[in-house]
C-alpha positions as CSV (number, residue, x, y, z in Angstrom):
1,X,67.4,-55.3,25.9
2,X,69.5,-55.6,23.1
3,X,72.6,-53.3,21.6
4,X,70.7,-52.6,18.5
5,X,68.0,-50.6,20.4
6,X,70.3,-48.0,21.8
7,X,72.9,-46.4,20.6
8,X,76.0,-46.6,23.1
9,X,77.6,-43.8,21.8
10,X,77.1,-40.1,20.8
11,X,77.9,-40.7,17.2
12,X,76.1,-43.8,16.2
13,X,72.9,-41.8,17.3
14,X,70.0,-41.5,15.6
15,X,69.9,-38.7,12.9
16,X,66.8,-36.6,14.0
17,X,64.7,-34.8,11.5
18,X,65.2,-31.1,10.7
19,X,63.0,-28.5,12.9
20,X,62.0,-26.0,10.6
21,X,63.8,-22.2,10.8
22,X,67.0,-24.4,12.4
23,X,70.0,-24.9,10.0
24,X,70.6,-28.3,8.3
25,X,74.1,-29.5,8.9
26,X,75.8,-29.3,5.6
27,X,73.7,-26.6,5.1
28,X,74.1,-23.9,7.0
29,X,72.2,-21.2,6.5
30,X,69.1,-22.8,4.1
31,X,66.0,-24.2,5.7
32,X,64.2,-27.4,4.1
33,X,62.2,-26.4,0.9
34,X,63.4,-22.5,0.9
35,X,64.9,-21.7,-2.6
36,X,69.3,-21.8,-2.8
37,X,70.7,-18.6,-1.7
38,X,71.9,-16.3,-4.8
39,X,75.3,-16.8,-5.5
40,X,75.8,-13.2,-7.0
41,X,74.1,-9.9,-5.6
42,X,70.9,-8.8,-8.1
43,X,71.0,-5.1,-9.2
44,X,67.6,-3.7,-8.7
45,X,65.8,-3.1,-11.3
46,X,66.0,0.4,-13.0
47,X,63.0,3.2,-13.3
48,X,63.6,5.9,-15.7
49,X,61.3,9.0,-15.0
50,X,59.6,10.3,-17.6
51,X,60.4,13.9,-18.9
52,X,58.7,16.9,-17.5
53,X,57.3,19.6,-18.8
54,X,59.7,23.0,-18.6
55,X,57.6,26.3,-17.8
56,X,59.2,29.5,-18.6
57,X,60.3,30.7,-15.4
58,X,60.4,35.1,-15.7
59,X,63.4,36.9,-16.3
60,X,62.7,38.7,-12.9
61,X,60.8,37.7,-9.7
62,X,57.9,39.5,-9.8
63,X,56.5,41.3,-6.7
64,X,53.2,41.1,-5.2
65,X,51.7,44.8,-5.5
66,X,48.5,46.1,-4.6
67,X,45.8,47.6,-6.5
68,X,45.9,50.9,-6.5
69,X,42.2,51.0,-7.3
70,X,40.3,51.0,-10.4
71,X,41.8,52.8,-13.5
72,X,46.0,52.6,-13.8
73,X,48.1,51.7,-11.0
74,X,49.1,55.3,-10.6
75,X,46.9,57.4,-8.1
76,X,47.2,61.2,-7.8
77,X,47.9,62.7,-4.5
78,X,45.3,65.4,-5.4
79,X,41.9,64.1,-6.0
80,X,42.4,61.5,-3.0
81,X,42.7,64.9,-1.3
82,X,40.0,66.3,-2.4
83,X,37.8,62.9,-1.8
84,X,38.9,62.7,1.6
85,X,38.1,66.5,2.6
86,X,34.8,66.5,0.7
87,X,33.2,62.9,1.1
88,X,35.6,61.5,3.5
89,X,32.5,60.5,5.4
90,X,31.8,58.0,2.9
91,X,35.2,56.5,2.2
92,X,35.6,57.0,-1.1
93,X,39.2,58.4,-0.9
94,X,39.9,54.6,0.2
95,X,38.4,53.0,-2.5
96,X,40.2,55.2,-4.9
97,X,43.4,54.5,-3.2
98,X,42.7,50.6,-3.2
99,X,41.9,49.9,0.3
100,X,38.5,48.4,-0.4
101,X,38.1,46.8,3.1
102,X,38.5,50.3,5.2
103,X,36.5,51.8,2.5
104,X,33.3,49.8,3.2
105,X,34.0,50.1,6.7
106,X,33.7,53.6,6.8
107,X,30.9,53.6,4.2
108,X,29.1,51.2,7.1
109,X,30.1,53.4,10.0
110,X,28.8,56.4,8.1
111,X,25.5,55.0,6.8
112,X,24.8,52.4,10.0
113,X,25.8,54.4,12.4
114,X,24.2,57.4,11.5
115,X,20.9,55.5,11.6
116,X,21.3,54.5,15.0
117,X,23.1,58.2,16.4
118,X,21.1,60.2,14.6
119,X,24.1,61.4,12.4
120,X,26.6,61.5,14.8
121,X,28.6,59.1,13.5
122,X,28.8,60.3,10.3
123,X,29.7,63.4,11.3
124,X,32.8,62.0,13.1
125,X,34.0,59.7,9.8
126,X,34.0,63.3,8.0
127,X,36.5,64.3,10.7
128,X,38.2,61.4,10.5
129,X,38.1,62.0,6.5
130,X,39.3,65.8,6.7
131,X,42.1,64.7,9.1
132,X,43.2,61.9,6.3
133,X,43.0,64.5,3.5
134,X,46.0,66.8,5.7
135,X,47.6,63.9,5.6
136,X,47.6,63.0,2.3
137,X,48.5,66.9,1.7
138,X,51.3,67.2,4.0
139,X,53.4,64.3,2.6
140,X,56.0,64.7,-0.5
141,X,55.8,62.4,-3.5
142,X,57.9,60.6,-2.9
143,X,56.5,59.9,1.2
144,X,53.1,59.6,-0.5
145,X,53.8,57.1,-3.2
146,X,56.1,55.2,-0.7
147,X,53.1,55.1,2.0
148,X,49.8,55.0,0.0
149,X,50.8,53.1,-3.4
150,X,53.8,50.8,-2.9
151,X,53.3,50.5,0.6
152,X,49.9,49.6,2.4
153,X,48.5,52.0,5.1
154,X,45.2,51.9,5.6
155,X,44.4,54.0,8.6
156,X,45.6,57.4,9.4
């Protein structure tokens, strides 16, 4: 064996090649064939939204109401009296007030019912109607408009 083949000392060793993701010496931090790191940061690049459409927003926040029927949104105490004692059976007191769903479930009661009790049931939705009719009449203005109108009560 001759000197030439070995090296006899750690710095006259031979220079390995590069394993790649490993730093170069002399170059610490970049990996054979990746570009130079930046020598200043980049800004990112800028967006600029494009202008929406304004709506007009209402001067006051509207709130939800309920119909008050067909016809204008003010009911009179009296004829949903009147409907109530006379054809109260029927419903048509709520359907005047608004209430649409108790309405046709009374008309149903009334009409279906009375098929299959042989009027029995109709006869108690007409109490049930008189009974709402005393109640529409025993209330104030202001109770009823607060209750029935503005408010939603739809049973007794």
């Amino acid at each position: 064996m001759s000197e030439n083949e070995f090296p006899q000392s750690p710095q006259q060793a031979v220079p390995q090649q590069p394993v790649p993701g490993q730093p170069v010496p002399g170059q610490p931090y970049a990996t054979p064939g990746a570009a130079p790191a930046p020598s200043a940061p980049v800004p990112p690049p800028t967006y600029q939204v494009p202008p929406q459409q304004q709506y007009a927003q209402p001067a006051q926040p509207v709130a939800k109401t309920r119909s008050a029927g067909i016809g204008s949104t003010k009911k009179e105490k009296w004829p949903a009296v009147l409907l109530a004692c006379v054809l109260g059976a029927l419903g048509l007191h709520k359907f005047y007030l608004g209430y649409k769903t108790e309405g046709i479930i009374m008309l149903a009661v009334s009409l279906g019912g009375s098929i299959l009790t042989f009027g029995l049931a109709y006869v108690v939705m007409q109490v049930i109607g008189i009974i709402e009719g005393v109640r529409y009449l025993t209330l104030i203005e202001d109770e009823w408009e607060a209750t029935y109108l503005r408010g939603y009560k739809g049973w007794l």
